[in-house]
Structure formats: C-alpha cells, structure tokens
C-alpha positions as CSV (number, residue, x, y, z in Angstrom):
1,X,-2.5,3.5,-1.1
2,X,-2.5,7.0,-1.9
3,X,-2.8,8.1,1.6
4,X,0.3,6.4,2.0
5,X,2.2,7.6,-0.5
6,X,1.4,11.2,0.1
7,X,2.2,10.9,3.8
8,X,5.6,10.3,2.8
9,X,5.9,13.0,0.3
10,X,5.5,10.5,-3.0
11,X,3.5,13.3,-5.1
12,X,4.8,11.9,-8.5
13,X,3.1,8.4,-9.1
14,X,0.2,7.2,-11.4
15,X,-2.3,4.2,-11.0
16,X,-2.7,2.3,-14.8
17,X,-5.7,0.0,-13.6
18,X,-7.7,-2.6,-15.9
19,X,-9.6,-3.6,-12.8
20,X,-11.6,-2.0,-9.9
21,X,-10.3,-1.3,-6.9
22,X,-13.0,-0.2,-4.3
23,X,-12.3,1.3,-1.3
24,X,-12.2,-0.6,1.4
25,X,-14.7,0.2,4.7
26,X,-12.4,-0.1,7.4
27,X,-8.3,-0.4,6.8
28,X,-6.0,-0.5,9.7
29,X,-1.9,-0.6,9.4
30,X,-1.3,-2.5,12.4
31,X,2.3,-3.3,13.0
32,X,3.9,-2.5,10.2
33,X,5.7,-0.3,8.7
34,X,4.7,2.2,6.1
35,X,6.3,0.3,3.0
36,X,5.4,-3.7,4.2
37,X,1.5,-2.0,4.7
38,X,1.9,-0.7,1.0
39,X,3.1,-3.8,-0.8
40,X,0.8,-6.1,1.3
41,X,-2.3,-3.5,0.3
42,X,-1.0,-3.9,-3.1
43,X,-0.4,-8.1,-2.6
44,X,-3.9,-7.9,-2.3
45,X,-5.2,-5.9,-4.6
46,X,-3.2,-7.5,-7.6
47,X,-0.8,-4.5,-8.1
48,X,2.4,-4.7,-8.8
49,X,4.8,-0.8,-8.9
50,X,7.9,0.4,-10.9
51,X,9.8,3.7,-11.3
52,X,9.3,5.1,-14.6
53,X,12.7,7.2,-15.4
54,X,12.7,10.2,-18.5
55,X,14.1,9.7,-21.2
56,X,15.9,13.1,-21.3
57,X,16.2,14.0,-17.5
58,X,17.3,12.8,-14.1
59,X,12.8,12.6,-13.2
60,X,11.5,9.7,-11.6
61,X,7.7,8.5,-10.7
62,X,6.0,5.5,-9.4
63,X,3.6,3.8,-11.3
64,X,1.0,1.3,-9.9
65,X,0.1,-0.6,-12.5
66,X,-2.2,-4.4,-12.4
67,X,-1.8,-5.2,-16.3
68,X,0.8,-6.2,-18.6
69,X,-1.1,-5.2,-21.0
70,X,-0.4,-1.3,-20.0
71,X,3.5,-1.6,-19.9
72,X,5.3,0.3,-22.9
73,X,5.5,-1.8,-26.1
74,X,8.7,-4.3,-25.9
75,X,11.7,-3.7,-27.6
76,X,13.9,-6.0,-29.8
77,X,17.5,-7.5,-28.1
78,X,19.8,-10.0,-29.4
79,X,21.1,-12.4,-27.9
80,X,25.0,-12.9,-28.2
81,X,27.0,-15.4,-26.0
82,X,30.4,-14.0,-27.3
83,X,30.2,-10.3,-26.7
84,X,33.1,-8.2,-24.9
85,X,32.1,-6.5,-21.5
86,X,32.1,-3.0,-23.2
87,X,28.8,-1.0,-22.5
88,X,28.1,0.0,-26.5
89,X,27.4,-3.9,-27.2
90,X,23.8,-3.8,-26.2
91,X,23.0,-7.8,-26.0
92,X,21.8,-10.2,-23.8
93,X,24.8,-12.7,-23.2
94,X,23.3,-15.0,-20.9
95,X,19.5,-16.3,-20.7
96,X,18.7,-19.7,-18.7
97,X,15.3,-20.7,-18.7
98,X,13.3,-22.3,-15.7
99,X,9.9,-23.9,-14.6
100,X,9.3,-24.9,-11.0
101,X,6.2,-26.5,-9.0
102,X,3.6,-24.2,-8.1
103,X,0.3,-23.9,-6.8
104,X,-2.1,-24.9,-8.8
105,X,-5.5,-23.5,-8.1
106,X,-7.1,-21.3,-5.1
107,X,-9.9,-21.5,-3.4
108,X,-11.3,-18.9,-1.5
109,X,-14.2,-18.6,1.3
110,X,-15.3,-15.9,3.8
111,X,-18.7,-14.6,5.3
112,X,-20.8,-11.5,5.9
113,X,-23.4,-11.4,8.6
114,X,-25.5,-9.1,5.9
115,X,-26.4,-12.1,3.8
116,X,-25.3,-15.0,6.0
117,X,-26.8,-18.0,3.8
118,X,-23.8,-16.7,0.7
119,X,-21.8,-19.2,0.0
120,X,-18.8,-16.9,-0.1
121,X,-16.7,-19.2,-2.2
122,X,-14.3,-18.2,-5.2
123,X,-12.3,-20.8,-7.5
124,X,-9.4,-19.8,-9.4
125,X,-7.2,-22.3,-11.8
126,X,-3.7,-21.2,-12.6
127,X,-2.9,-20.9,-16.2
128,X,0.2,-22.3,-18.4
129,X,0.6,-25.9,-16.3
130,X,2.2,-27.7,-19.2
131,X,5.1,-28.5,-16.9
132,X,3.0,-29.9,-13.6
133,X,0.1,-31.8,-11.9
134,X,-3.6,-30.0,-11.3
135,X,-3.4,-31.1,-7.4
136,X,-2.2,-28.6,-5.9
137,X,-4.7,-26.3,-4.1
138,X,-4.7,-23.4,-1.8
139,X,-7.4,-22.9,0.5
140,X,-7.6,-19.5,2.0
141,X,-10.3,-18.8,4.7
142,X,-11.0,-16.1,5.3
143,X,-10.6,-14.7,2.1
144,X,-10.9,-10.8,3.2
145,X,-14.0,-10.3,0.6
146,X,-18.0,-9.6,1.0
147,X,-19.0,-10.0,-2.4
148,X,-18.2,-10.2,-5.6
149,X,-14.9,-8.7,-5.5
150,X,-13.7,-12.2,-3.9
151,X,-13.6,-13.0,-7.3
152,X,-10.8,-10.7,-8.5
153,X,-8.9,-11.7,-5.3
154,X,-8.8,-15.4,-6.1
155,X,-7.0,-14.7,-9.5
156,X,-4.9,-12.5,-8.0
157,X,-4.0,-14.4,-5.4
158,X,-3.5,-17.2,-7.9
159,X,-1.2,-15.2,-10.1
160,X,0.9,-14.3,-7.3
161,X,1.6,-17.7,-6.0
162,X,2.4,-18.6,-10.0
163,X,4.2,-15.4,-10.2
164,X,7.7,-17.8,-11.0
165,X,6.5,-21.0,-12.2
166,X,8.4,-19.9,-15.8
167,X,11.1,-17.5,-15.1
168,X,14.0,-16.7,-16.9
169,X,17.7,-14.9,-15.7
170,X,20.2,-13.2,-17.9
171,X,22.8,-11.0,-17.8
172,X,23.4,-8.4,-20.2
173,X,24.9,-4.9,-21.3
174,X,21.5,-2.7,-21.5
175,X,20.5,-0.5,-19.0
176,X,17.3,-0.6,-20.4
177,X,16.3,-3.9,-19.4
178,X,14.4,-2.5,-15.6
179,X,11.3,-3.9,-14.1
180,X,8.1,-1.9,-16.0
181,X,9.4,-2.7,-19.4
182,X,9.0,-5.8,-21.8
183,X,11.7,-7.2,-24.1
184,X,11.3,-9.0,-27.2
185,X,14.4,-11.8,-27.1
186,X,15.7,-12.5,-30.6
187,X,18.6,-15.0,-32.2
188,X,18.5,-17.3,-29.3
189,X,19.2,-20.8,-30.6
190,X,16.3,-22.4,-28.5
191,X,13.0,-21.0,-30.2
192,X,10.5,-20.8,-28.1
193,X,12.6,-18.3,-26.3
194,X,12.5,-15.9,-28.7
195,X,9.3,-13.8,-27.4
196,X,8.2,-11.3,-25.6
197,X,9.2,-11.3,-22.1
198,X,7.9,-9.1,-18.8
199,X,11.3,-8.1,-16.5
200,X,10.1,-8.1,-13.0
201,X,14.0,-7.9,-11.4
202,X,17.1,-6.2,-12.3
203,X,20.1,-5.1,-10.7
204,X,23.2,-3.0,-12.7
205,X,27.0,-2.9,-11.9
206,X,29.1,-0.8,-13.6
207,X,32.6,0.7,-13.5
208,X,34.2,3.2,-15.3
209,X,37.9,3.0,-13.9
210,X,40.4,5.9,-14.1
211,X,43.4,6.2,-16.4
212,X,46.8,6.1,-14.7
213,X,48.8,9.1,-16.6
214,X,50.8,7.6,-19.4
215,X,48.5,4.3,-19.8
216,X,45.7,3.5,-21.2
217,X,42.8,2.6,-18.8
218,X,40.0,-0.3,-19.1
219,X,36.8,0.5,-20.5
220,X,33.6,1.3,-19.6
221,X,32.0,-2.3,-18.3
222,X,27.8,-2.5,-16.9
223,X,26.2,-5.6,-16.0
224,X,22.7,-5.8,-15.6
225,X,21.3,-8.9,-14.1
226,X,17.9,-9.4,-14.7
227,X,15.1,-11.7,-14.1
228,X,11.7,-12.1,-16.7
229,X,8.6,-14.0,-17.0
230,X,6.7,-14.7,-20.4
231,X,4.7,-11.3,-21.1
232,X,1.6,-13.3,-22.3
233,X,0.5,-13.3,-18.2
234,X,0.7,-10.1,-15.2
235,X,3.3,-10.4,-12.8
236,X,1.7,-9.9,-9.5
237,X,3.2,-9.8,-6.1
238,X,2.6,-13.4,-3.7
239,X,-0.1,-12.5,-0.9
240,X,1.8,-11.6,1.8
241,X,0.8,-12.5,6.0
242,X,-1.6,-9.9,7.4
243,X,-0.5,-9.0,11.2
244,X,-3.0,-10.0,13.8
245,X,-4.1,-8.8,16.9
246,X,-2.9,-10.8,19.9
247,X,-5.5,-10.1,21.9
248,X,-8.6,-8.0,22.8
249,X,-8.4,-4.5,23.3
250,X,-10.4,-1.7,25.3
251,X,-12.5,1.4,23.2
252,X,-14.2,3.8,24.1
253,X,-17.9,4.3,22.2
254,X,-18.3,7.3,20.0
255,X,-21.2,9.5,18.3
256,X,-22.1,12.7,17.2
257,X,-21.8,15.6,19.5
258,X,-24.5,15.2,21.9
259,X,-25.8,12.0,20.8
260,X,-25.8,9.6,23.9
261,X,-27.1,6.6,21.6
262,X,-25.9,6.4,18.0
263,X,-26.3,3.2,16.5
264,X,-27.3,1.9,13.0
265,X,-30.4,-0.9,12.1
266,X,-27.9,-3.7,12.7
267,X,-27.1,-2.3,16.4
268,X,-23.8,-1.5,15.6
269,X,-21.5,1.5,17.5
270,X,-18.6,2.9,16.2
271,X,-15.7,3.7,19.0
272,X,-12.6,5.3,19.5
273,X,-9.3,2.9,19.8
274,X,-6.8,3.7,22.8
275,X,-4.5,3.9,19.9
276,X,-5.6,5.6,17.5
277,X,-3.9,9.0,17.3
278,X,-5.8,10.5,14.3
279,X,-9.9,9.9,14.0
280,X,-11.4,12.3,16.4
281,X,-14.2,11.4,18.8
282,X,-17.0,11.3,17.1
283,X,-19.5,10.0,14.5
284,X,-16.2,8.3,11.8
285,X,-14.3,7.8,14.6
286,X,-14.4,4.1,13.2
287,X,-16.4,1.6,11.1
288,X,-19.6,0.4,12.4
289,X,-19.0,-2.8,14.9
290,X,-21.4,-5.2,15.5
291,X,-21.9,-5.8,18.9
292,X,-22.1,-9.6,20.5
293,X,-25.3,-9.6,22.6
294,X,-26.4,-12.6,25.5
295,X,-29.3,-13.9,23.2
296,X,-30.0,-13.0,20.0
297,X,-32.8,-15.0,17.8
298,X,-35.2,-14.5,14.6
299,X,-36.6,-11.0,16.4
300,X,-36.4,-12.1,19.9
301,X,-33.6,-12.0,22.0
302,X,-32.0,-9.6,24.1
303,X,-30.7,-6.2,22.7
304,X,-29.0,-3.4,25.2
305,X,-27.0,-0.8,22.6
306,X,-23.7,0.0,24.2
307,X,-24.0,4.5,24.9
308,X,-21.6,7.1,23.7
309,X,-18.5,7.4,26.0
310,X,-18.9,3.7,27.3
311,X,-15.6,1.8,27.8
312,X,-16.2,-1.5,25.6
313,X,-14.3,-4.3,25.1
314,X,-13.4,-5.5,21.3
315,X,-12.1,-8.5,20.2
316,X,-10.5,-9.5,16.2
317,X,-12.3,-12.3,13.9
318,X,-9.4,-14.5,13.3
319,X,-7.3,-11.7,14.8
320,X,-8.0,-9.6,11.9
321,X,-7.7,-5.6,12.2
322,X,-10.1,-4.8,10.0
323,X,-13.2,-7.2,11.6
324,X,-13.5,-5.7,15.4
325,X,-16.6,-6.9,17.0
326,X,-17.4,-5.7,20.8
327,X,-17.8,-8.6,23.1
328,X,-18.7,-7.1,26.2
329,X,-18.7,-4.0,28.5
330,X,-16.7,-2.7,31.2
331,X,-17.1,-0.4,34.3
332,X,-14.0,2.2,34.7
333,X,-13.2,5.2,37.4
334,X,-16.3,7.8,35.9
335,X,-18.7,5.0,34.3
336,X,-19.5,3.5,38.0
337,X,-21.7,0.2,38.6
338,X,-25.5,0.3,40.1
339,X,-25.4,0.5,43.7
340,X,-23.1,1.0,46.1
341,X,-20.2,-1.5,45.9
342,X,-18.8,-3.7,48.3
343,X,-22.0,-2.5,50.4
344,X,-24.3,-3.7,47.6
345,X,-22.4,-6.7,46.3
346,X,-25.7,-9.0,47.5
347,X,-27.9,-7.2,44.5
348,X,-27.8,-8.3,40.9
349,X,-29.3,-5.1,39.2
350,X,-30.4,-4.2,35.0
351,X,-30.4,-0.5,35.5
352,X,-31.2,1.9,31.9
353,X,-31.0,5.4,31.8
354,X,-33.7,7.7,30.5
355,X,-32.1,8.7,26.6
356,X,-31.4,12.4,27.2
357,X,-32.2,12.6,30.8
358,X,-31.3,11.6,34.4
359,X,-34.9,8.9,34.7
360,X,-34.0,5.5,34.6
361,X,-36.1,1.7,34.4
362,X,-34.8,-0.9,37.0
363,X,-35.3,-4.4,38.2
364,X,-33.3,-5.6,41.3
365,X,-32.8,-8.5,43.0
366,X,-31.8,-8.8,46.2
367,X,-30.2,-12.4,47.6
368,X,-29.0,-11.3,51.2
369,X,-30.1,-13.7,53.7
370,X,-33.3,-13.4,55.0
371,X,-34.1,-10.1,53.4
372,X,-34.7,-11.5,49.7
373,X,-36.3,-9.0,47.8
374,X,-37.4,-8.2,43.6
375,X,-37.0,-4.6,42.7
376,X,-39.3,-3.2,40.0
C-alpha cells in the first residue's frame, strides 16, 4: 500500500494499526487500476481510509486505519426534528434506523505445499445477530493465507460482509459529521439510539445565495447526509473479487549474473514475466515458483530444474496472480531442440548440459525403420 500511494505522490498519510500486517511474498496488480488495487489490498487486510482535515488550515492526509477504537473520541449532537435549514443550528434532524440480513459466519480454507497435511481452515461468527438466523455461511476457498494470519482474514472478512447489518442515515446541519469521526447521538425519543455511533458515509450540500441589491437574500443552508453504524464494532470494507488470469502465460527463467542454475531446496526458479516492466533480470526478478515435474514421489521421481534464460511456460492456481507455478518448457528461436529437426524427427532424445560448460549426458532413441538404435 505504501508503494502505491507514493507512486502517485500521496506523501501525507499515516497507518493507525491494532493488528499485523505482514508483507506479502509475491503481490501482483493485475488489471486494475491503481485505486481498485488499493481498496481491494486494503478489503483484505481489514483496513478501512479517511481524510483527516486541520482544524485551522486548508491541510489534508490519509489515514489507514483497522480499529474503531483509534478514531478521535466522539462528540455530543442533538437530535432536533423541527430545526430551520440555517447552518448555526448544529443538529441532526433526521435519523432512521435499519437492520438487514447478513452473513452470518465465514469459513475459510486454503493450502501450502510447505506443510501439506495443515488443515488450513479458519471459522469466524459474526457478532450482534439479535435481529437474524445463525445459517448463513460463507465459504471461501482459497482463502489467500499460509498460516496463521488466515485467522485475522476470516474476521475481517466477516466484518466486512456485516459491515451494514445495523446502519443508520440522517441528515443534518454539521459539517463535522465525515467518515473517520464518531458521534455520540442525544435527545432522540427512541433510546437505544442515543449512543455512540461510527460515520462511514457522508456527503454535504450547501448554498450560500447572493443578495439582489435592495433585498434581502436567503441564508446560508448545508446539508450533510450521512450514514453510521454502532461504534461498539470496526467498519471494514466487503472483500472485493480478485482479477484472474485467463490463461497461461510465457517467462523467461532468471538468476544471478552468471548463474546458469539457480534454484532453491524445493526446486523452485524464479523468472521474468513478458510483462513485467520493472524487476530486472535477475536473482528478485520474481518469487520463487515451484515447478510441476513428470513424476514426483517420497524422494523418487524425476527432477530436471528448468536453467537461467529458459523460456517456461506458467500457469495461475485458481487463476490467482500471486500463485504462478511452471508447467512445462518450451523451445524458441535461440534455445533450439536436440538434433536436427525435420531431419531428426525419428529420435526421441534427454539431452543435459554440463553446468558451466559446453559437455553434456545423453540417451537417444532412435525409431526409424530398420535402423532402431539406443543412444548412451
């Protein structure tokens, strides 16, 4: 997120975080645009953002925030049904109160090769369901977690799709009422709505008409249409869809400069994406990917580590960005095949190359008719 932000010249914003947010191995915006890649990060994560405004000047910065707990302390506001549209009567005039169906509890699953027996599950039950059934479940595989931290992303997730199962909408005469801030509602004739509230939506209109000469002109007027949940629960944004990858796509294999193997103890290579305009070449050119080989068993199997500057061919698990794995490898213009093709098209050949030299292992087979031959 901040990476983001400073690429489009946010410099003033702070993070007011209760919770961890590790960094993530391997992150790629894919499709999207700047903003719909920040809020879905931020979907994720829990995080909710607001402009904070000074009280005495025309500065503004953005505040990531994933607590109610750390907005500023509420302030009082009447509410008053009869008030005149002027601006100096500082009341809320209108208040309806709703409660609507929503999930109920979230369930959520997802694997790691690294410890593949995990059960990788997470439950999460919504909170304040005085007004609805238990039954309603959401099941989210995979749940973009490998470990612990799945934990977090359940209630998160939870909160979000709760995020207006209470909500409230008034109109009033304060400017003050703006997402980031809590109000304390008072004098309402219904009393359990006299609390502490947490605005997550507002929007002002105001006009300040001009005096013909010689009459007297209308007053000041503001409206400021907001929307607020109870402040005893964090607003958090709904998990939005992640874009997927239609298809697999072509890399090329990367490593240290002049490394012609570079691998770690999982046999995973990194690589270079066609379309990736920023990582150079070489050792972080990407995460590690692990690589899908023809037979692979309790330490046997076969195992043949795709080499630095090979064109590879990577696919998406469940079209997700962020989980490439190689599937298979692929002959171009200056990586050319064994042999001699169309001449040799009779041989099936498993040629290696000697690591840091120009030696190489073989074993051939030969099927033309009447001249079958092994090659060792």
């Amino acid at each position: 997120l901040a990476t983001i932000l400073k690429e489009n010249g946010v410099t003033e914003w702070s993070p007011l975080f209760s919770e961890p947010h590790p960094s993530r191995e391997f992150c790629v915006q894919y499709g999207e645009t700047d903003y719909d890649f920040l809020c879905r990060m931020a979907a994720e994560e829990g995080i909710f953002f607001y402009e904070e405004h000074a009280q005495k000047s025309t500065d503004q910065s953005l505040v990531l925030c994933d607590t109610v707990r750390y907005l500023p302390e509420s302030f009082e506001i009447p509410w008053n049904p009869n008030t005149r549209t002027e601006v100096s009567t500082l009341c809320i005039s209108q208040f309806l109160y709703s409660a609507q169906i929503r999930p109920s509890s979230v369930v959520t699953k997802d694997y790691t090769f690294k410890r593949p027996g995990w059960a990788g599950r997470f439950d999460q039950e919504g909170q304040h369901q005085d007004y609805q059934r238990t039954q309603y479940e959401v099941y989210d595989y995979p749940g973009r977690f490998k470990g612990a931290h799945g934990q977090n992303f359940a209630c998160w997730q939870m909160d979000g799709w709760r995020n207006n199962a209470e909500v409230a909408r008034g109109t009033s005469r304060s400017p003050e009422i703006w997402p980031g801030r809590r109000i304390a509602l008072t004098g309402h004739p219904q009393a359990n709505l006299n609390r502490e509230w947490q605005v997550v939506a507002s929007e002002l209109h105001g006009e300040q008409p001009q005096a013909v000469p010689g009459r007297r002109g209308s007053g000041t007027t503001l409206n400021n249409h907001f929307a607020v949940i109870p402040a005893d629960r964090t607003w958090r944004p709904q998990p939005l869809l992640k874009p997927l990858v239609d298809g697999p796509q072509s890399a090329v294999v990367t490593g240290p400069a002049g490394e012609e193997i570079f691998c770690d103890e999982h046999g995973r290579v990194r690589v270079k994406f066609n379309w990736d305009r920023y990582n150079p070449s070489n050792q972080d050119s990407s995460c590690w990917i692990r690589v899908a080989q023809a037979w692979a068993g309790t330490g046997f199997g076969n195992l043949a580590i795709p080499r630095v500057g090979q064109e590879v061919i990577v696919d998406f698990l469940n079209g997700d960005p962020d989980q490439p794995i190689i599937m298979g490898r692929t002959y171009h213009q200056e990586n050319r095949t064994p042999g001699s093709l169309p001449g040799t098209k009779t041989q099936m050949t498993i040629r290696s190359k000697t690591y840091k030299g120009s030696g190489f292992n073989e074993l051939k087979f030969d099927d033309a008719t009447g001249k079958e031959q092994v090659y060792i």
